[in-house]
N, C-alpha and C positions, 0 to 999 in steps of 0.2 A: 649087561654087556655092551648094549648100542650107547648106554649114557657113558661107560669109562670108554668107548672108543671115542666117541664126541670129544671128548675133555681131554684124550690123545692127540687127536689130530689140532684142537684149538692149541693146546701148549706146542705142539710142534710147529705151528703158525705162528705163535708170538715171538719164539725162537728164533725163528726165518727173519723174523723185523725185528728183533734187535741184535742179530748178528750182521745184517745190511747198514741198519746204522750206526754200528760197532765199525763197520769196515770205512764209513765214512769220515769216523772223528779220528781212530787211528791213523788213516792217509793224511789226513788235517796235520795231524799230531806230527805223522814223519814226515812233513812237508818244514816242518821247522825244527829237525833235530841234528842238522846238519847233511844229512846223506840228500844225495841228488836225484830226482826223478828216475834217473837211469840207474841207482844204488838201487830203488824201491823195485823197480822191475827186474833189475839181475838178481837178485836176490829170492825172488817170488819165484821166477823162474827155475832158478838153481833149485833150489829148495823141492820145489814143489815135481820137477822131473825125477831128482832122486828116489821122492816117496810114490809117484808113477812107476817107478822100476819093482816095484816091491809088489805093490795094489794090481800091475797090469798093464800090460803096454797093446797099443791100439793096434788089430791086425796090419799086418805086411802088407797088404794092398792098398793102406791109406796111403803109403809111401806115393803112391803114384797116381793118386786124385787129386789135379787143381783145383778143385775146391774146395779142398783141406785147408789147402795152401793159402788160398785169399783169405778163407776164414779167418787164418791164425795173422793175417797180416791187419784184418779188421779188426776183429772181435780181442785181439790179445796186447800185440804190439802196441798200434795205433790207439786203441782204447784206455791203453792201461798210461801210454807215457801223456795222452793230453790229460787224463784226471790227475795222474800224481805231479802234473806240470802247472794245472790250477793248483791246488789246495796251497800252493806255494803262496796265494797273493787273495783269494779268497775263503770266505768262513767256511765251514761244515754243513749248514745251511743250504749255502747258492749251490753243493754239489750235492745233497739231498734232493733238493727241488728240481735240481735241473737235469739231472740224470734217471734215477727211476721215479719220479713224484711224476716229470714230462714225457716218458717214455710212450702214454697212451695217446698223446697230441702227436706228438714226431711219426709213431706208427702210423696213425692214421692219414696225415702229410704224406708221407712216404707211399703208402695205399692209394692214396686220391692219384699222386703221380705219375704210378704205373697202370694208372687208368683202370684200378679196380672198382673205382666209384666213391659217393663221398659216403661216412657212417648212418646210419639210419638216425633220422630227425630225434628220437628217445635219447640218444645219446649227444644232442648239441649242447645241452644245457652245462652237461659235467666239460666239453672242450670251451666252452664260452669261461668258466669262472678258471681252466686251466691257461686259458688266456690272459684273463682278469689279472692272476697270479702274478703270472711274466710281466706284464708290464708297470705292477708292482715293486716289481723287485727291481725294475730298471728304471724307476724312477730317480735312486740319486744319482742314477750315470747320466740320464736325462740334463738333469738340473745345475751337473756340474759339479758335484759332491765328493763324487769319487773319484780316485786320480787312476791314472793310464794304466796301471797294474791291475785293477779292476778289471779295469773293459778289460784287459786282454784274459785275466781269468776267468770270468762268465764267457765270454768266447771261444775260449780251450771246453768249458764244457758242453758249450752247445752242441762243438763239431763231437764231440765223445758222445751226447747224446744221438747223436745222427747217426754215428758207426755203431752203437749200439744197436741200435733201432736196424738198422741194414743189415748186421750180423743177422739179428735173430727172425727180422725178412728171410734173408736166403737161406738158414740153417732149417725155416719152416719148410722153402718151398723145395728145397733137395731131398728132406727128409732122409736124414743120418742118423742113424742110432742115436742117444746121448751120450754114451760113456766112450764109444769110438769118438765123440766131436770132440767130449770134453780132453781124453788123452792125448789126440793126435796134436791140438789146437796147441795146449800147452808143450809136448815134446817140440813139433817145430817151430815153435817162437824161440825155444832154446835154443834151438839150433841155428836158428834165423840170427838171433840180438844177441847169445853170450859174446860170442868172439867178437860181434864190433864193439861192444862194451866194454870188453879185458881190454883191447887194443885200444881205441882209441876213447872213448866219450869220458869226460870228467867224473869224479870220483869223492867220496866225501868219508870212505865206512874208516878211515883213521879218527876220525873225531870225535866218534863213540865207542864208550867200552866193548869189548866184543859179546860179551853177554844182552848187551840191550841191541845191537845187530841183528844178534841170533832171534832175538825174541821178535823184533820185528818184520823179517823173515819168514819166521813158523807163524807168524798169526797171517799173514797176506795169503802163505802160501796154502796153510790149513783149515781156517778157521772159517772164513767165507765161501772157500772155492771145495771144500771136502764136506766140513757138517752142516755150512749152510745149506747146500745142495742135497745132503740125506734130508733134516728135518722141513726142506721147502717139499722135497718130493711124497713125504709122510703124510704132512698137511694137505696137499692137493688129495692123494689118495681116500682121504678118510671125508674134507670136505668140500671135496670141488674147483676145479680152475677159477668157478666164477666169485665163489664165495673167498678162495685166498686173494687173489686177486685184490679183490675190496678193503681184504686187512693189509696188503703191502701197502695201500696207500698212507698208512700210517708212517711209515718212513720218514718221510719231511719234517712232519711234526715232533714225532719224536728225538731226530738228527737237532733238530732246531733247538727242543727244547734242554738236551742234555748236552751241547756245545757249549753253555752259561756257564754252569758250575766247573766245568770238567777242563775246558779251555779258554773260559774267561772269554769267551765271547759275545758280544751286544746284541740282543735281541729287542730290535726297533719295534715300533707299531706297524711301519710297511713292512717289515720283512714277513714279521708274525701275520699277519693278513695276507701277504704271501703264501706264506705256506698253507695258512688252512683253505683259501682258496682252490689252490694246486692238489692239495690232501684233498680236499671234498670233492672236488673235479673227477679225480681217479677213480674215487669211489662210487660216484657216479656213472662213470661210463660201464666202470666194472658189474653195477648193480643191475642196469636194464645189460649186462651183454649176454646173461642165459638164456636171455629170450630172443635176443635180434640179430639181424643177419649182420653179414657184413663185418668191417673191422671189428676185433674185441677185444678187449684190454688181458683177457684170459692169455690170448696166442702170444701175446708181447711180454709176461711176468712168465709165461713156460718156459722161455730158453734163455731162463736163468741159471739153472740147472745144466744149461750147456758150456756154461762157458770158461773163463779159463782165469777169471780176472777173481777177483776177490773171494 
């Protein structure tokens, strides 16, 4: 019974990482099918409030906690339109790597900041090759290689990485239920961004059949943000913050390597040593953080399960 549970929780872990990297090459995808950043988000939103009405809506007194409020301005709004605003100009890749592959560096930045301290010395080696990575990947913008659309997409997802990373900071240090953060977050960003969306921001959902609309819609709004979130929280349960943790770092890698065939995307020698750099980094911090104090890549992959985006 402990080996079919074992083998439960690993399938509900690999699950977890390839419906994160599923969420990465689709945003890729809707990034070139005409609909507009602000299509991808009204749409998720819409969608995904409707099937909240059914699933559960978040007590009445969320209504009147500001820091509900910041959250969904952070963690939903802000986060959601700088990633579907990159993928517009950059691969599947750069928002693999830079978003959860980086997420355990930016944590820890963010930690050192608020003068929690720096990570315990076991854990420099996986920020050092997470470092290694980045500046990998920023080598053709270094060199001149890449044109201005670039830098400005690896820089939509730095700051997405930051908001990230700061979300799931204050969502730690309030400690909110999840499925209160996850409902409320996504009702008031709806209610926050529909109506400036109807009303005023650009529009694209003429351009596709309404059928591939619909589909890309229910997969943002379902498919990352409802069953990622059951089989992430399956997998922790069965085997551990520190040990899922370890397997998200596959993320990168695999974003990286299934963007080739799928979207005809190039995968350089920098990029590829990118990412396994970034990949084994995470893995690394993730690996010695059972044992040591201080920042841990565990607290930073748990409130994923909170949040409202993919």
């Amino acid at each position: 019974m402990a080996t079919l549970t074992l083998r439960q929780g690993y399938l509900a872990a690999f699950s977890a990482v390839v419906i994160w990297s599923g969420f990465m090459l689709v945003a890729r995808a809707g990034g070139h099918s005409g609909l507009t950043p602000y299509d991808l988000l009204g749409l998720r939103l819409a969608i995904a409030s409707l099937l909240l009405c059914v699933l559960g809506l978040p007590p009445r007194a969320s209504w009147r906690d500001g820091r509900l409020w910041l959250l969904a301005l952070i963690g939903c709004i802000g986060f959601c339109l700088l990633c579907y605003s990159a993928v517009q100009w950059v691969p599947a890749a750069h928002a693999a790597l830079l978003i959860p592959g980086l997420q355990p560096f930016v944590m820890a930045l963010l930690l050192l900041l608020s003068g929690q301290g720096w990570p315990p010395a076991r854990q420099w080696p996986g920020y050092v090759l997470m470092a290694l990575g980045v500046l990998l990947l920023a080598l053709p913008l270094l060199q001149g290689l890449a044109d201005g659309r670039q830098w400005l997409g690896d820089g939509l997802l730095l700051a997405a990485s930051l908001l990230w990373a700061l979300y799931g900071l204050l969502a730690r240090r309030w400690q909110l239920p999840a499925w209160q953060l996850t409902a409320f977050v996504t009702l008031a960003s709806a209610v926050l961004y529909l109506p400036v969306y109807l009303l005023w921001l650009p529009k694209g959902l003429g351009q596709l059949p309404l059928l591939t609309v619909a589909g890309l819609g229910l997969f943002h709004a379902v498919v990352p943000a409802i069953v990622g979130m059951l089989v992430y929280l399956r997998a922790v349960s069965v085997l551990g913050p520190a040990r899922m943790s370890a397997l998200m770092a596959l993320i990168p890698v695999l974003t990286g390597v299934l963007a080739v065939p799928l979207l005809a995307e190039p995968l350089s020698p920098a990029l590829a040593a990118a990412l396994l750099c970034v990949s084994l980094g995470a893995w690394l911090v993730a690996r010695s953080s059972s044992s040591a104090r201080g920042p841990q890549l565990a607290t930073v992959i748990h409130n994923k399960e909170q949040t409202c985006r993919t």
